[in-house]
N, C-alpha and C positions, 0 to 999 in steps of 0.2 A: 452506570453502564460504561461498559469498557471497548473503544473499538480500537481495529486495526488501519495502518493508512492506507498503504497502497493498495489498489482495484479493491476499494471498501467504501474508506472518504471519498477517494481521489482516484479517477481514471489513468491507472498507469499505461494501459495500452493508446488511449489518446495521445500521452505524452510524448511514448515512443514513439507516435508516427510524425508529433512537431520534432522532437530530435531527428528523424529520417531525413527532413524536409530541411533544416538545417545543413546536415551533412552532404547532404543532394547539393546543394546552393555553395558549401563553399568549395568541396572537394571534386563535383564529376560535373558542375554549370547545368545546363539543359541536357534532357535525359528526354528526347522525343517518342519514343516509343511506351507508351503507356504498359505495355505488355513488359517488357525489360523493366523499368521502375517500380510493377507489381512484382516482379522475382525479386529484384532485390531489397525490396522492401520485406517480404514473407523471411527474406536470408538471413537480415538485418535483426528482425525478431528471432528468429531460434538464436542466434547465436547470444542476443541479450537474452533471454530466459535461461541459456545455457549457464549463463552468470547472473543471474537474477538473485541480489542477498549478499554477493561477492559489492567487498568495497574498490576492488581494483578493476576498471572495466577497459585497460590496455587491448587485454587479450580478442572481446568482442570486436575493436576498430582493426585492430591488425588484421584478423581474421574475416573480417569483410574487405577488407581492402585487398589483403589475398586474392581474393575470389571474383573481383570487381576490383582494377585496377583503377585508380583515380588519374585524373586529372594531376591535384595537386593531392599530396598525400599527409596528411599530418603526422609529424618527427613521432615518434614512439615516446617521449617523454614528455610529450605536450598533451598525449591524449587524454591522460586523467584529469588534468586542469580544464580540458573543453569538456568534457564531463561533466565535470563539478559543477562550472562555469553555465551553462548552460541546459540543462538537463531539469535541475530545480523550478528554469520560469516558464519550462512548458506543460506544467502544470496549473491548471486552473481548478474549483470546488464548482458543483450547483446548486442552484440557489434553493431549490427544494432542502435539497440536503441541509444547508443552514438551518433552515427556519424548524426542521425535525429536529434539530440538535438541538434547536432556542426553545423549543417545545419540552423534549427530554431534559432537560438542564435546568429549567423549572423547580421543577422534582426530585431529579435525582445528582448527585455528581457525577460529572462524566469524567474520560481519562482517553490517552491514546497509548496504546502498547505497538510500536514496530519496530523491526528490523532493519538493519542498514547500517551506513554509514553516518555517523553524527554528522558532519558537517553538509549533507547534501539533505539527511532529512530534515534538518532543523531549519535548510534552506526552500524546501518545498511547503514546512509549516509555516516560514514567517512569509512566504509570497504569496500563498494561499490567505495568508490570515488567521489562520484555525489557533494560532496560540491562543488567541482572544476570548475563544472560545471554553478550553477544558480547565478543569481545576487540573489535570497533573498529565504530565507526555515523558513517558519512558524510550529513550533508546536503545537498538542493543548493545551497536558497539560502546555506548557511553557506559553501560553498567556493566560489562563483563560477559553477559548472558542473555542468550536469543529465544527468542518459540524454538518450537516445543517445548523450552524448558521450564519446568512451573515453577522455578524460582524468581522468572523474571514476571510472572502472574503475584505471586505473593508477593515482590517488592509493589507490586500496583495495590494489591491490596493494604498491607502496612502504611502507604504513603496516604491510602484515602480514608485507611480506618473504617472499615468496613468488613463484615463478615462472607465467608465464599458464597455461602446461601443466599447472598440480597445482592451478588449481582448478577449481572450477562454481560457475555463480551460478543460482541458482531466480527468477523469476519471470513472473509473467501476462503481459505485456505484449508481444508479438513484437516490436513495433519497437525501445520504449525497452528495456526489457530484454535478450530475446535477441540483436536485431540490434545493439543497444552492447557489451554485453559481445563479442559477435562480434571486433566491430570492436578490442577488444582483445587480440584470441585467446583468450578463456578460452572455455570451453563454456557453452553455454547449456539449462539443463532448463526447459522451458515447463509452470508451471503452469497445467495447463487444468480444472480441476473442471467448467466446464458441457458439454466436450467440443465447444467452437466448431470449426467448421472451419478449417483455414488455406488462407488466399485470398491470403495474400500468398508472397511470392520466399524468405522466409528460412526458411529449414531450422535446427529445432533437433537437437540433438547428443543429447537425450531428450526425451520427454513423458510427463507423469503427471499423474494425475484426485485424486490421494490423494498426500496426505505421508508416507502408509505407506511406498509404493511408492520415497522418497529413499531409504531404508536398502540396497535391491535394488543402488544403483551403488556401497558401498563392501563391498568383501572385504579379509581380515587382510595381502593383498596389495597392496589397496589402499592401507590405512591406514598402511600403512608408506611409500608413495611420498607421500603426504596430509599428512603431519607436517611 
């Protein structure tokens, strides 16, 4: 079983809100109006999704700092290091999640396929802990090639030796996710926890709102063709 990191493993919207809280704290101090700190918090997020998968994230600080004048403003060539820097340990796992993956791992090998920047994801894998966990963790910038692309699906499969019919890969994202792994043949289970509708063409192979609900698709007959 093959998953994705971000808002799959790992709460990337949690995360951005401890970076908010961060940049609140060193850049603009106390922010008393609750009302003001929810705008620029809602700011703060589009303009990261705006860059969401981009390894350079200059553009999102400057761009709120525009808009929301600080305090103290951080140099434009420091931004990416407070990025880097900081961004990785506002990430935490939950413990459910573990113990399904201790569960699935059992049985089957597991793997992580995401995107990104090497050095920030491989900084939110080792602070999480989750290396501990997979037999193998693909990057994209590390290998050349991202979701949607089903060459960076078959590099996961060649590495775990394994056929596209025996696996499944978990993640949020219908396009990069579902529809690449598609594109490789593997099945694709759409993390949907907010219960978004699908508005687009591609049909997953399952959906589930809960990680609970992975354990539902492996039987002891499963687990035997899964190995």
């Amino acid at each position: 079983m093959i998953f994705d990191l971000d808002d799959t493993l790992l709460d990337r919207d949690k995360a951005v809100d401890k970076l908010f809280s961060i940049i609140l704290d060193k850049c603009y101090g106390d922010v008393k109006q609750h009302s003001v700190k929810n705008e620029m918090l809602q700011k703060f997020k589009e303009y990261d999704k705006r860059s969401y998968g981009y390894s350079d994230k200059v553009k999102v600080l400057e761009s709120f700092f525009d808009e929301f004048p600080p305090k103290y403003r951080l140099p434009s060539n420091d931004i990416q290091d407070f990025w880097n820097n900081n961004f990785p340990h506002c990430f935490s796992i939950d413990q459910n999640t573990i113990n399904i993956i201790n569960t699935i791992k059992k049985h089957v090998k597991v793997a992580i396929i995401t995107n990104g920047s090497t050095q920030r994801q491989k900084a939110k894998i080792m602070n999480t802990n989750l290396n501990s966990f997979f037999d193998i963790i693909i990057i994209s910038e590390e290998v050349g090639f991202s979701k949607p692309d089903k060459r960076i699906f078959e590099l996961a499969l060649n590495k775990l030796n394994v056929q596209p019919e025996t696996v499944l890969f978990v993640g949020d994202d219908l396009e990069r996710d579902i529809g690449g792994c598609q594109n490789a043949n593997i099945k694709g289970i759409w993390f949907n926890p907010y219960m978004i509708k699908n508005d687009t063409e591609i049909k997953p192979y399952a959906e589930i709102n809960s990680f609970d609900k992975l354990l539902s698709y492996f039987t002891y007959s499963a687990f035997s063709l899964f190995r």
